[in-house]
N, C-alpha and C positions, 0 to 999 in steps of 0.2 A: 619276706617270707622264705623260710628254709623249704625248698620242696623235694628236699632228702625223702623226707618223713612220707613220703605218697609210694617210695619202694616197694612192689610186692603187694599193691593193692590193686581192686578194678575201678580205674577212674573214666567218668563221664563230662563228657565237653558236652554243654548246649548253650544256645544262644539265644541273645534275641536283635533280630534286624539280621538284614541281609547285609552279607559281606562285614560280618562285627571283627570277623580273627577267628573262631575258635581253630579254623588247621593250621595256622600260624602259629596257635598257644601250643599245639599238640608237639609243635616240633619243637618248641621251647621247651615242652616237659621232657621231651624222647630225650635231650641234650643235659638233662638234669638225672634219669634213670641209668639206673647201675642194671646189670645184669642182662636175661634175655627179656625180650618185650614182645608184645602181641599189638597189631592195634586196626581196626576196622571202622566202618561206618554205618553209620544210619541213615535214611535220605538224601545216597549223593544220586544225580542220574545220571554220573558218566559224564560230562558236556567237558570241554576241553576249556572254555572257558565262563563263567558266571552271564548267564542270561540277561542280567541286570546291565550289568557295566560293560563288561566286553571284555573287563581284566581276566589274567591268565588265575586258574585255581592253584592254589601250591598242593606242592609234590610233598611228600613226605619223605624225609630222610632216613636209612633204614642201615645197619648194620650185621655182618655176617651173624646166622644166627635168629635174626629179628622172625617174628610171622606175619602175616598180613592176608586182609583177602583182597581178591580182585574180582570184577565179573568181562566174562571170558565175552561179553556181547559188544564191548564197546571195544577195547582192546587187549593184550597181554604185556604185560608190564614190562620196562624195561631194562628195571634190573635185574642183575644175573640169580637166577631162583629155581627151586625144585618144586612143584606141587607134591603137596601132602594130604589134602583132601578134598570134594566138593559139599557145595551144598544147593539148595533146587533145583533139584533134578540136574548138575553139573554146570549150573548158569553164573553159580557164585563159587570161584576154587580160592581153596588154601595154600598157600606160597610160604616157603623161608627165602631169604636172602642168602645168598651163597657169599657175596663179595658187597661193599658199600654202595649204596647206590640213590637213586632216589625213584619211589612208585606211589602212583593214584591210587588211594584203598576206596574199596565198595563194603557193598553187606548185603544184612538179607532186606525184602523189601519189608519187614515187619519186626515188633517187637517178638514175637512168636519164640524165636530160634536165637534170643541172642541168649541164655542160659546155657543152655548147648553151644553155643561154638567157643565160651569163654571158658567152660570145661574141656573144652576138647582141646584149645590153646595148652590149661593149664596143665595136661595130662601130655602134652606132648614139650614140656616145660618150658612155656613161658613163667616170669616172674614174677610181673606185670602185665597187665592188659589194659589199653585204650582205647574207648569209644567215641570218636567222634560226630555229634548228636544232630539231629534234623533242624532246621531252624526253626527257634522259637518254641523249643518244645524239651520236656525233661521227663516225659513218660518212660522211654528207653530204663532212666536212673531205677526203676523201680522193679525192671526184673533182676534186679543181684539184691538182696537183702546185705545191711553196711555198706550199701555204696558211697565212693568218696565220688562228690559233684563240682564241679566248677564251673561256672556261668559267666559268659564270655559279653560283651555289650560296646557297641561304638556310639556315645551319644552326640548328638548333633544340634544346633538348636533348633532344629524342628522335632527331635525325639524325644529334648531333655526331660520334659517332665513324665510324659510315658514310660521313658526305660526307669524313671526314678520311683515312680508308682510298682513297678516291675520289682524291682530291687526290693523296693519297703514291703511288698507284699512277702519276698522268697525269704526275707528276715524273719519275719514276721510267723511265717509258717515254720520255721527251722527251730526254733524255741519251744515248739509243742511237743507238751510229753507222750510219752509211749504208753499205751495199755498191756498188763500183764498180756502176755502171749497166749497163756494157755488160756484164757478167757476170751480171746476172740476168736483162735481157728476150730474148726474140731477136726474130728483124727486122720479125717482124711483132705485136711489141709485146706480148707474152703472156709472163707470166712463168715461169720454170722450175718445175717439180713434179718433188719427189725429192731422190732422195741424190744425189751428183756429184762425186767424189771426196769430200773432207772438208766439204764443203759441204751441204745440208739445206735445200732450198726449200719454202716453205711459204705456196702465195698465197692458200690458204684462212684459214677461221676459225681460230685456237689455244685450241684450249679445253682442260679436263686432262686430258682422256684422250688427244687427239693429241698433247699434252707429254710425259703417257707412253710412248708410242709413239713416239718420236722414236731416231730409229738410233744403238744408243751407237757406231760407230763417225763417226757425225758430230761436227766439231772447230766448227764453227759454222752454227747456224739463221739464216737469212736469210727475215724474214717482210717481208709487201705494207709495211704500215703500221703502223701502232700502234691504228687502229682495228679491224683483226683479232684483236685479243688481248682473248680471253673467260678473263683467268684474274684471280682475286684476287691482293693484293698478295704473299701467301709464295709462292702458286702463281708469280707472278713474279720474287721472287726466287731461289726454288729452281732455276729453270730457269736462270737468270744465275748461279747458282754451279758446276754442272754443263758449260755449255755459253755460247760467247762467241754473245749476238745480235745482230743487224744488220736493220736497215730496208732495205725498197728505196725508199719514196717517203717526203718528207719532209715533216713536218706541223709547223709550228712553234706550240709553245704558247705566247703571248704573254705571255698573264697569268690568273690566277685573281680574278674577281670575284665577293668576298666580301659577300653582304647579310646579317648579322646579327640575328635574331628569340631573342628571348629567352635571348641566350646572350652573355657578355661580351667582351671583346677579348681578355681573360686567359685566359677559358676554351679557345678557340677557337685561341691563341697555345698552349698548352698542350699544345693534342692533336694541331695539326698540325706542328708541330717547323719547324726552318727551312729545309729545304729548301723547303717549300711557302708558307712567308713570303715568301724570296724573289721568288716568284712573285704575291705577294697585293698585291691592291687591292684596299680596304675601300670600301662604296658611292662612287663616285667623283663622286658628288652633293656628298658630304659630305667626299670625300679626294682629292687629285692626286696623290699620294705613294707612292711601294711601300713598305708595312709592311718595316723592319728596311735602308731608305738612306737 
């Protein structure tokens, strides 16, 4: 996979399982990005190393130039940097790098603010911004409108066919078309709620009881994003065989990066079929290639 092509976009790392890679992918993208960079977090708590293992969390490698935040409660970062800004109430500060170095990023503790700080990056010219995403979660992806996504995974063989199901579903949903735009907001930017003729807005969660509930005289459901859908992979295709759905904001999923722990290329080939090959990069340390071009 060329990942020229992600220059000058806002991309999102989420994952699923703990300790999959996504700060590992991050510094493998920073190492592929031309220009200045911006790049933050979602759901770190500071901890010096992963509550799980014990392992040390990686550092992020940063160039003069680069921005990043940090939260001034755990510690101040060690490379050499200027603050440029804060944010809650002065808990979360904005940093450039002065000289090369390597630092812990944080963020804010909500999706709330991350529109605002990736404008305020790009207004103080970053080129690029990175988010690195909570575990197991892609909600973050859905406050930038065109976000570029990548989804990070270490399957094990006690994960394999859960992160596989994971994968079939994020395909699955990434293939669903857009509803005209001006047909689902109104003017002050809020989305419809309700039936409306043959139409079915829904900018809440979908979870399966509001699937069930869904008005059989509606001829199609029109949900926020694909990050509002709490349903497993039948529960989502039940619903696609019943009723046509539609997106209103659009997330693009880039690719699937695959980190592989105990579990073979065949195995892993096996369970996830090709539609999700399509979309797979294997540690991209070790592969530049999408599995199955």
């Amino acid at each position: 996979m060329d990942f020229s092509g992600i220059n000058g976009k806002n991309i999102f790392i989420a994952g699923f399982g703990k300790n999959c890679g996504k700060t590992t992918f991050l510094n493998f993208l920073l190492s592929r990005i031309e220009g200045r960079r911006a790049c933050f977090s979602i759901g770190v708590d500071g901890e010096k190393k992963d509550s799980f293992s014990g392992t040390a969390k990686p550092a992020i490698k940063l160039m003069p130039g680069d921005m990043f935040l940090y939260n001034r409660e755990f510690s101040a970062p060690v490379i050499a940097s200027k603050i440029t800004g804060s944010y809650e109430n002065g808990r979360i500060i904005a940093a450039e790098a002065l000289r090369p170095g390597f630092a812990e990023i944080h963020g804010p503790s909500g999706n709330q603010k991350i529109t605002e700080i990736i404008s305020d990056f790009r207004l103080a010219g970053a080129d690029t911004v990175i988010i690195d995403g909570a575990l197991d979660r892609i909600t973050q992806a859905a406050s930038i409108s065109k976000a570029k996504l990548f989804y990070v995974c270490r399957p094990s063989p006690d994960t394999l066919k859960e992160t596989c199901l994971k994968l079939k579903l994020l395909t699955a949903m990434s293939s669903t078309g857009l509803f005209k735009y001006d047909s689902v907001f109104s003017e002050n930017g809020e989305m419809k709620n309700g039936l409306e003729g043959e139409n079915f807005y829904l900018p809440n969660a979908l979870t399966a009881d509001r699937a069930e509930n869904i008005p059989k005289e509606a001829r199609n459901v029109v949900l926020s994003d694909m990050t509002k859908v709490f349903l497993d992979l039948k529960g989502w295709e039940r619903l696609n065989l019943s009723k046509k759905v539609f997106f209103a904001l659009n997330i693009r999923l880039e690719a699937f990066i695959v980190n592989l722990y105990n579990v073979s290329k065949a195995e892993f080939e096996s369970e996830a079929g090709k539609e999700v090959l399509r979309r797979t990069v294997y540690n991209p340390y070790e592969h530049t290639s999408i599995c199955g071009h």
